[in-house]
C-alpha positions as CSV (number, residue, x, y, z in Angstrom):
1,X,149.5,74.1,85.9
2,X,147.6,74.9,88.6
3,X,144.6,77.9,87.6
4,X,144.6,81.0,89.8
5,X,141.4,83.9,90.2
6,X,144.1,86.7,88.4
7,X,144.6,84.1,85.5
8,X,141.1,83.4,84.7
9,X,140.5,87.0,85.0
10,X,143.6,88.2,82.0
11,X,141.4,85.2,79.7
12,X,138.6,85.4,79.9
13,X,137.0,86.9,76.6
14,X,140.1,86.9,75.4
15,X,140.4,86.2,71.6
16,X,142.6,82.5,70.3
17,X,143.0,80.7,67.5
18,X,141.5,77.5,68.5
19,X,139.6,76.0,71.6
20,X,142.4,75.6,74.5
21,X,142.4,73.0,77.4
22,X,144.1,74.0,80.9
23,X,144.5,71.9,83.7
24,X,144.2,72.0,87.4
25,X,144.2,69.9,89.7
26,X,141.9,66.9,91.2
27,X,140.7,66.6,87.4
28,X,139.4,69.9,86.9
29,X,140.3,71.7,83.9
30,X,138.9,74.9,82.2
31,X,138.0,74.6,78.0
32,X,138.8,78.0,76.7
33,X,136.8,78.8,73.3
34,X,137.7,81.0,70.5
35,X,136.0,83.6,71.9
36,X,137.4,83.3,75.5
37,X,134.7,81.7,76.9
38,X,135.8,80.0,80.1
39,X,134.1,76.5,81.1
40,X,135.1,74.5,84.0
41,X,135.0,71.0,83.1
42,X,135.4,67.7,85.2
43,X,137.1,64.0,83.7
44,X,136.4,61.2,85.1
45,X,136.3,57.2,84.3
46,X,133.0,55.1,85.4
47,X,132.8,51.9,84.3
48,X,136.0,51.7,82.2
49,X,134.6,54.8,80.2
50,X,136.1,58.1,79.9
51,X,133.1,60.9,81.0
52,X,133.5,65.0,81.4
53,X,131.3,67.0,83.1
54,X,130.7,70.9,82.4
55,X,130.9,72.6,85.9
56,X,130.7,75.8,85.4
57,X,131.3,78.9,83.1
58,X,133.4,81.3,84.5
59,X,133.2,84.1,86.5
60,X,129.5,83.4,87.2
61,X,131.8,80.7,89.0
62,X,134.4,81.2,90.8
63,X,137.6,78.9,90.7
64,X,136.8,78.1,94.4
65,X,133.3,77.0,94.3
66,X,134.2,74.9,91.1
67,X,137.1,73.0,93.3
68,X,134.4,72.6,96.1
69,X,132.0,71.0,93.8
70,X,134.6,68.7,92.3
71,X,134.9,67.5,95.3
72,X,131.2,66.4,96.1
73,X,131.5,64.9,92.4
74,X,134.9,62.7,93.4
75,X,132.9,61.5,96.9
76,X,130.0,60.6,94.2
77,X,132.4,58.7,92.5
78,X,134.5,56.8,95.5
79,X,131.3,55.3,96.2
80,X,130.8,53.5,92.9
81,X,128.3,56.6,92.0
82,X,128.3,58.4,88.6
83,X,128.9,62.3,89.3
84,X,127.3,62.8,86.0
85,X,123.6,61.8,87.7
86,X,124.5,64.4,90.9
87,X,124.7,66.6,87.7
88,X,121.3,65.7,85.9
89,X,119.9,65.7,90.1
90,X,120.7,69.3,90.8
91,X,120.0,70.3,87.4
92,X,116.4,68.9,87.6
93,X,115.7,70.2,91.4
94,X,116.8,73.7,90.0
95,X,114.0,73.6,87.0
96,X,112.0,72.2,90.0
97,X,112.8,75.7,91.9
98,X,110.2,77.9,92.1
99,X,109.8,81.0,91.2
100,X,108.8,84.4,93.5
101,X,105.4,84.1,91.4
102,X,104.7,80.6,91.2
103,X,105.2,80.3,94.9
104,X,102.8,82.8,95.6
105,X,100.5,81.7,93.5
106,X,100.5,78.7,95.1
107,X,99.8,80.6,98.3
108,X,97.3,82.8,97.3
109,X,94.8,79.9,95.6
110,X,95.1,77.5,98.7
111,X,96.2,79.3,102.0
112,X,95.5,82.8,101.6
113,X,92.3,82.1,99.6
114,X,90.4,82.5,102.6
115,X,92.0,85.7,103.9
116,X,89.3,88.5,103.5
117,X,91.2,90.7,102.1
118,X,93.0,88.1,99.6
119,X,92.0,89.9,96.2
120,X,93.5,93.3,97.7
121,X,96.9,91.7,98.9
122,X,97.0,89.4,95.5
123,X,97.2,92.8,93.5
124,X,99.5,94.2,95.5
125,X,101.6,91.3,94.1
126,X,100.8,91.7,91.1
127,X,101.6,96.0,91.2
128,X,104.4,95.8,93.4
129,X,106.7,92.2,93.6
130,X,105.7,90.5,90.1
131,X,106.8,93.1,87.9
132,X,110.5,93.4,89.8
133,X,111.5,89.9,90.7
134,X,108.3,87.4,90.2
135,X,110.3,85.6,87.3
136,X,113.5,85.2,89.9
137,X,113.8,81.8,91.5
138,X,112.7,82.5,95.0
139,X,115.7,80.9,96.9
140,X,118.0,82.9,95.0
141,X,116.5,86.0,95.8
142,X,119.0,87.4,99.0
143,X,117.6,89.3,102.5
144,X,119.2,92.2,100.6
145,X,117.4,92.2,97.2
146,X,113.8,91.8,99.3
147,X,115.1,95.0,101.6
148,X,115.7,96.7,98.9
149,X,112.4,95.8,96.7
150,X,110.3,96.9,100.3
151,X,112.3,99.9,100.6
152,X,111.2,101.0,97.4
153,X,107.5,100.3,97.9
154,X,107.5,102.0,101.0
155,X,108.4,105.1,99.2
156,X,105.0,105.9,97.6
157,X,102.8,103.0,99.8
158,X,104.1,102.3,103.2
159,X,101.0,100.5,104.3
160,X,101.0,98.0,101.1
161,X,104.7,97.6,102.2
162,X,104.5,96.1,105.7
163,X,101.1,94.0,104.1
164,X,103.2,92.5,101.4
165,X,106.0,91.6,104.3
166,X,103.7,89.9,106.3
167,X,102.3,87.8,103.7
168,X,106.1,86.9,102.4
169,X,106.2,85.9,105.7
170,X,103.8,83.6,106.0
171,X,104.3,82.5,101.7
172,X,108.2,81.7,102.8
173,X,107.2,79.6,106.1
174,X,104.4,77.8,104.1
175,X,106.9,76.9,101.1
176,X,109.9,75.8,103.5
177,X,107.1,73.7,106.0
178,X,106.1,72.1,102.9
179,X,109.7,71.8,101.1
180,X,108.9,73.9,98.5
181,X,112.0,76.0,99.6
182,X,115.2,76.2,101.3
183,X,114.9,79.5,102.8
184,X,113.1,82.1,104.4
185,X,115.7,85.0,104.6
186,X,113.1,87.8,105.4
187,X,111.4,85.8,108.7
188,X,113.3,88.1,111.3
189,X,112.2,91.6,109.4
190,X,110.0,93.9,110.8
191,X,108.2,97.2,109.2
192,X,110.4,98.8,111.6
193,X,113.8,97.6,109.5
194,X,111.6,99.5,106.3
195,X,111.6,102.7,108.5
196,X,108.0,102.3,109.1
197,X,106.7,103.2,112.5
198,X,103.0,102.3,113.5
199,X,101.0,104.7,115.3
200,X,98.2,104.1,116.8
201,X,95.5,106.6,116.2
202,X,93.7,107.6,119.4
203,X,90.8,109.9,117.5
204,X,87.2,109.5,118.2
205,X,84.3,112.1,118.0
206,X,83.2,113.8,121.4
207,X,79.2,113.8,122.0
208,X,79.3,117.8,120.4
209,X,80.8,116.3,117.3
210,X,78.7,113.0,117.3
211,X,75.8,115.8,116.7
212,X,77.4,118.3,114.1
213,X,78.5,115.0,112.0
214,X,75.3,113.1,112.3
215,X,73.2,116.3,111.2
216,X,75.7,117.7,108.8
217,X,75.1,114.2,107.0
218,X,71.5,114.3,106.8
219,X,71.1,117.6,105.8
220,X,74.2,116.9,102.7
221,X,72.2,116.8,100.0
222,X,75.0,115.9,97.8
223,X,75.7,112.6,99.7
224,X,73.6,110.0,98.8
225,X,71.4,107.7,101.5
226,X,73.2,104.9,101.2
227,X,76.3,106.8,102.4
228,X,74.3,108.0,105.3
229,X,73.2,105.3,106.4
230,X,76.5,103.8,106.7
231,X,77.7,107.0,108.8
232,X,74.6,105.6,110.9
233,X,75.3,102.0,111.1
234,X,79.1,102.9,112.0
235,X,78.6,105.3,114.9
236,X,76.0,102.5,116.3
237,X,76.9,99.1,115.7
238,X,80.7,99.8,115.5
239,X,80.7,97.5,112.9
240,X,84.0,97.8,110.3
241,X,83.2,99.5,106.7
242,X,83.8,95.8,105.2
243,X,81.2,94.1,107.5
244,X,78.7,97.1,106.3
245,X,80.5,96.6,102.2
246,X,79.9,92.9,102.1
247,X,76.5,92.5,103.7
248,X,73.4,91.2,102.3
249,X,69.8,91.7,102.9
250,X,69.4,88.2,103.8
251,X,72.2,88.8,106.9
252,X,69.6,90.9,108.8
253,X,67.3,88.5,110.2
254,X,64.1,90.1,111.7
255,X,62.4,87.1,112.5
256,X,65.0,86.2,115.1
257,X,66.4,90.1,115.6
258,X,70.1,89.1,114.2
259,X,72.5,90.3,111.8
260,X,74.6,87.7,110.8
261,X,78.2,88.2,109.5
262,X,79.9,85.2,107.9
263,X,83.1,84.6,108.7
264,X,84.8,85.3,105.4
265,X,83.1,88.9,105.5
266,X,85.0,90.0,109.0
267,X,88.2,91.0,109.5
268,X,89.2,88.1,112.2
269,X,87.0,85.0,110.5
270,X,89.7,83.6,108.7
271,X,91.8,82.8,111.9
272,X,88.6,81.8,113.7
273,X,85.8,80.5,111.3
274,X,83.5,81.7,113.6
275,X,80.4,84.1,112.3
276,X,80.1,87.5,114.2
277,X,76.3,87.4,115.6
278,X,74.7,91.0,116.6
279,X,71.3,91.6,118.1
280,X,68.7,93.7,116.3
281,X,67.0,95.7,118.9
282,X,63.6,96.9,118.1
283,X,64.0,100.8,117.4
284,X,66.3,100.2,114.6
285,X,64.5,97.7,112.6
286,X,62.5,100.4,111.1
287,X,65.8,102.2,110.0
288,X,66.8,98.9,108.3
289,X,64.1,98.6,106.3
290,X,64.1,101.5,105.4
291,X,68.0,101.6,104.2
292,X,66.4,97.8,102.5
293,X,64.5,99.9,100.3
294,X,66.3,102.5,98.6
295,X,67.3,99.3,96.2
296,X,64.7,96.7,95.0
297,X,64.2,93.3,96.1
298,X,66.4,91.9,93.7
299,X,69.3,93.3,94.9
300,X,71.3,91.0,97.1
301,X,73.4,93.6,99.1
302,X,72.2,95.8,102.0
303,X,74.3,98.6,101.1
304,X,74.8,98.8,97.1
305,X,76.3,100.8,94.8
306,X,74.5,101.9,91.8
307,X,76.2,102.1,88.6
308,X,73.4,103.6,85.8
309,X,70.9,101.0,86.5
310,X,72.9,98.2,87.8
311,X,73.4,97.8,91.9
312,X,76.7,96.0,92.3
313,X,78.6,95.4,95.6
314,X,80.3,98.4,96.7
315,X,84.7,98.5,95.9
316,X,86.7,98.9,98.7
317,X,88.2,102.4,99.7
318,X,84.6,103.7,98.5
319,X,84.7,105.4,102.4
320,X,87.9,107.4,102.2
321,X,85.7,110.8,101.2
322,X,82.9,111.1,103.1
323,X,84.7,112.5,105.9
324,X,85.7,115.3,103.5
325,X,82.2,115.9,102.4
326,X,80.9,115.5,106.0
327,X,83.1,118.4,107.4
328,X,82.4,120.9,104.2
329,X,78.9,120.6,104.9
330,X,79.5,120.9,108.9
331,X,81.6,124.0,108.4
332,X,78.9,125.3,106.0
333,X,75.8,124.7,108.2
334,X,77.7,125.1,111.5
335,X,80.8,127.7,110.8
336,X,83.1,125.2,112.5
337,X,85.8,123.3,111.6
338,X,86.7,119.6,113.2
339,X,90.0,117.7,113.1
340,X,90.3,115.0,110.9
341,X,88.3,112.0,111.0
342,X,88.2,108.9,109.4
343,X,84.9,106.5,109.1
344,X,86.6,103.6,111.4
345,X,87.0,106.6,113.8
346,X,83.5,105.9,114.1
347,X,83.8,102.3,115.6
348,X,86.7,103.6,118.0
349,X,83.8,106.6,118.8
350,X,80.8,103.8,119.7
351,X,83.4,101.7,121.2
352,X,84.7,104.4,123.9
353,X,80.8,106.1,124.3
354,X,79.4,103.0,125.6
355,X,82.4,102.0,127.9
356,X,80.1,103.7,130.5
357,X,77.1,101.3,129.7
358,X,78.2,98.3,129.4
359,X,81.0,95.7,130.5
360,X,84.4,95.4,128.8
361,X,83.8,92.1,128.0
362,X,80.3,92.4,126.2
363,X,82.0,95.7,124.8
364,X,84.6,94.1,123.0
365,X,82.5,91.1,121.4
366,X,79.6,94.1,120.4
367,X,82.4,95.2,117.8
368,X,83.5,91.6,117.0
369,X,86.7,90.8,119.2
370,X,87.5,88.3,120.9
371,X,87.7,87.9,124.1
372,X,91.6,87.2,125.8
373,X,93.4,84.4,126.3
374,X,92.1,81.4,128.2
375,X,88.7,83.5,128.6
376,X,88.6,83.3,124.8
377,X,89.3,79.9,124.4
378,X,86.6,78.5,127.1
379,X,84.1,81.4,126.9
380,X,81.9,80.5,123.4
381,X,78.8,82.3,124.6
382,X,77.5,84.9,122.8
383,X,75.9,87.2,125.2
384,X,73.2,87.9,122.5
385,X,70.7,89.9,125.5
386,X,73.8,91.6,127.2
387,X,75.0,93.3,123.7
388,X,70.8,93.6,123.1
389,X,70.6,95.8,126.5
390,X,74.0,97.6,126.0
391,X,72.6,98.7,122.4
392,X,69.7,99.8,123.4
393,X,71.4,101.9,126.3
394,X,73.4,103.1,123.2
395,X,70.2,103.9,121.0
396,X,69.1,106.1,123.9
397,X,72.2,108.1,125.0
398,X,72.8,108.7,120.5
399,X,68.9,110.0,121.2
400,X,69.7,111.9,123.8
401,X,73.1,113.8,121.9
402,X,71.2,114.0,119.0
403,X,68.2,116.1,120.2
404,X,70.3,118.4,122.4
405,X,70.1,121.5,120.3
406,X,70.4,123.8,123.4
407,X,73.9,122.5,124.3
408,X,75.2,121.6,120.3
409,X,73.6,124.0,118.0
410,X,76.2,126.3,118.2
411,X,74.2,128.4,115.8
412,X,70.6,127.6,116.2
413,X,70.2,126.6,112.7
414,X,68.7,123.2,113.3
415,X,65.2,123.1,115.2
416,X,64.3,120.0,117.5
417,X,61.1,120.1,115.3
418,X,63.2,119.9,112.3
419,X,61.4,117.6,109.6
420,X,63.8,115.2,108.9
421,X,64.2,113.5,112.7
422,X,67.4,111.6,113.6
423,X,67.3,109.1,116.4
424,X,64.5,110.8,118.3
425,X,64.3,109.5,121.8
426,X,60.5,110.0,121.3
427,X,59.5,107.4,118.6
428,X,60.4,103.6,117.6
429,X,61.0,105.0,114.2
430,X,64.0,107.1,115.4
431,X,66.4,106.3,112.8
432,X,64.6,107.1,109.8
433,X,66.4,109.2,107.9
């Protein structure tokens, strides 16, 4: 007799006295056990011997794909083929399949090994994916299931959400390029699809709150230098917090007046390999130093954290208070409150104050961009004396905020003869702290 879906469906699990055998058709037949346990089974002769294959169990297949793959097995077989090695051949590519987490694994300790921010995009992995679906063979995982896994990390991190797309992204195209898969389901997918829209934040500090920060900070006696000086190095070199995170004394080269940021310690040097190369102009060098010595020569990093008596390297996300403390002390010292900040809001601060000074061009490669298109391709100089003049214009215009107490000090609480100078236009030693 011929099998049908609603006959499969009365049997299955249904309780017999012995194993049954039902036909179909094109040799496919279904052994029924005891139990009800349905298997789709195909018979066959090769070579003068009789040969049965199990196809399937029923329903985690259905009648129809069990006729389809019959078929492939009787095409196998017209051309003096034994089905039964098709069988062992998928059988072995599907161990071979692997899984979410081996295939990004894979990823992560050859490609994405030199993204900068590899070990933070690893864990979210290992938070977020890993626990849900890592053990699922990665083919079989649908456009839906992934929707639905991002949808639900969006909730509480929407951020890590559109981060973990984007490297599925690039895992997927990686894995199919190199046939390690079949399928990239989630190439055409977009933070928008999660419901997440990306704003782009237009804050920066005007020149009146350049001053209350810069002088809130120093006179913060809760903050510690090191976190001062970073507010420093931010709102003049417009450098990123992981630039300033992962630098080391031996970057700052005062013999030839350059700091020197490796390409796996930028944002941008794993798509370019390239080193980002800044001048040191004269008045700051004392400020360096300075910030060199609040840890001892034995400490690697510029800007260290210290833990008892051990400096280590400071942990990203060490930033994400200072604002806080920043404003408390301005609204405490100046009785005024400021909008929100955050300390890249400092780069986007240097970057629009020295529009004025300098070129776009030399603007753009002083905070470590590129420069666009064909311009970028052809263009290698580094304009080491044009960013040297534009921060120097920069030094004196910071100078000239910072010691304008007539216009700023709202209160008149800070003297210009206050002991603790800040970028004084009147002395080489004007960032000392």
């Amino acid at each position: 007799m011929a099998l049908s879906d609603s006959w499969l469906k009365s049997n299955n699990g249904k309780v017999r006295d012995k194993v049954e055998v039902i036909t179909d058709r094109d040799a496919l037949s279904v052994r029924i056990s005891p139990k009800g346990k349905i298997v789709f089974q195909y018979r066959y002769r090769f070579n003068g011997k009789a040969k049965r294959i199990d196809v399937g169990t029923y329903p985690l297949m259905s009648l129809k794909d069990a006729r389809i793959l019959v078929q492939k097995y009787k095409i196998e077989l017209d051309q003096s083929k034994d089905p039964l090695q098709l069988k062992l051949k998928r059988e072995d590519d599907y161990v071979k399949q692997p899984t979410v987490k081996e295939i990004c694994d894979i990823w992560f300790n050859t490609i994405g090994v030199n993204k900068v921010a590899c070990k933070d995009d690893y864990r979210a992995f290992e938070i977020h994916v890993y626990p849900r679906i890592g053990k699922r063979i990665c083919d079989e995982v649908s456009l839906q299931e992934w929707s639905e896994l991002l949808f639900t990390i969006t909730t509480n991190a929407k951020t890590v959400a559109v981060k973990i797309l984007g490297n599925l992204k690039m895992i997927m195209r990686w894995g199919c390029i190199h046939g390690k898969l079949n399928n990239q389901p989630i190439q055409h997918l977009k933070a928008a699809d999660l419901n997440v829209k990306k704003v782009k934040r237009s804050r920066y500090l005007s020149e009146q709150e350049v001053f209350w920060v810069v002088h809130a900070s120093l006179r913060n006696n809760a903050m510690s230098p090191k976190n001062k000086a970073i507010i420093i190095m931010l709102l003049f070199f417009g450098c990123r917090v992981s630039e300033l995170r992962l630098a080391k004394k031996s970057d700052f080269d005062f013999q030839e007046n350059i700091w020197y940021i490796p390409p796996e310690n930028h944002k941008m040097g794993d798509k370019t390999n390239k080193p980002i190369i800044r001048p040191i102009i004269p008045q700051v060098v004392p400020f360096l130093k300075y910030v060199f010595s609040l840890s001892p020569d034995s400490c690697e990093y510029a800007f260290p954290n210290l833990k008892g008596k051990k400096y280590t390297r400071l942990e990203k996300g060490f930033q994400t208070t200072i604002p806080v403390h920043v404003n408390n002390s301005i609204k405490k010292i100046f009785d005024v409150g400021i909008d929100q900040w955050s300390t890249h809001d400092l780069r986007r601060t240097m970057r629009t104050h020295i529009s004025e000074l300098a070129p776009p061009h030399i603007c753009e490669i002083m905070l470590g961009h590129g420069l666009p298109a064909v311009w970028g391709t052809y263009d290698l100089h580094e304009y080491l004396s044009d960013q040297a003049q534009a921060y120097e214009k920069w030094f004196y215009k910071l100078c000239a905020i910072l010691d304008n107490h007539e216009r700023f000090d709202i209160k008149g609480c800070i003297s210009s003869d206050s002991s603790n100078p800040f970028l004084s236009s009147h002395n080489a030693t004007a960032l000392m702290p």
